[in-house]
C-alpha positions, 0 to 999 in steps of 0.5 A: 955365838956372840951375846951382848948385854947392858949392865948398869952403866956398862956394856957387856959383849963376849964372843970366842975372841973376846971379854969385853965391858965398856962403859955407856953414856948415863941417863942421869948425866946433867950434860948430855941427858944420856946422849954420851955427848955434843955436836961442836960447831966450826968449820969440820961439826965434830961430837965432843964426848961427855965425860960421864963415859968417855973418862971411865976405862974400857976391859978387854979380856983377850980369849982366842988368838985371831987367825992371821990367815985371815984377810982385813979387807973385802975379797974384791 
């Protein structure tokens, strides 16, 4: 069962593995007006974070030790 939640200006997501908050961009934010950043011009357009959420740290609560038996890539 996995449960994700918006708290506030934070994103809640838990599962048996893992605790985990992040922060989200802020609707109020003069700068991205909630979009959590800008497309940058040049040669390779790139999205510039704001930094009304990319400043702010994320928490990870490790709970249940993933299998190593299990593999990281597609069976085929």
């Amino acid at each position: 069962m996995r449960i994700v939640v918006p708290v506030v200006h934070l994103t809640l997501h838990a599962d048996r593995y893992r605790i985990e908050l992040k922060p989200r961009p802020r609707r109020s934010c003069p700068d991205c007006r909630g979009a959590g950043g800008w497309w940058v011009d040049g040669t390779n357009p790139e999205m510039e974070a704001c930094g009304c959420w990319s400043d702010r740290r994320a928490l990870r609560v490790p709970l249940l030790p993933i299998r190593a038996g299990w593999p990281d890539e597609p069976p085929f």
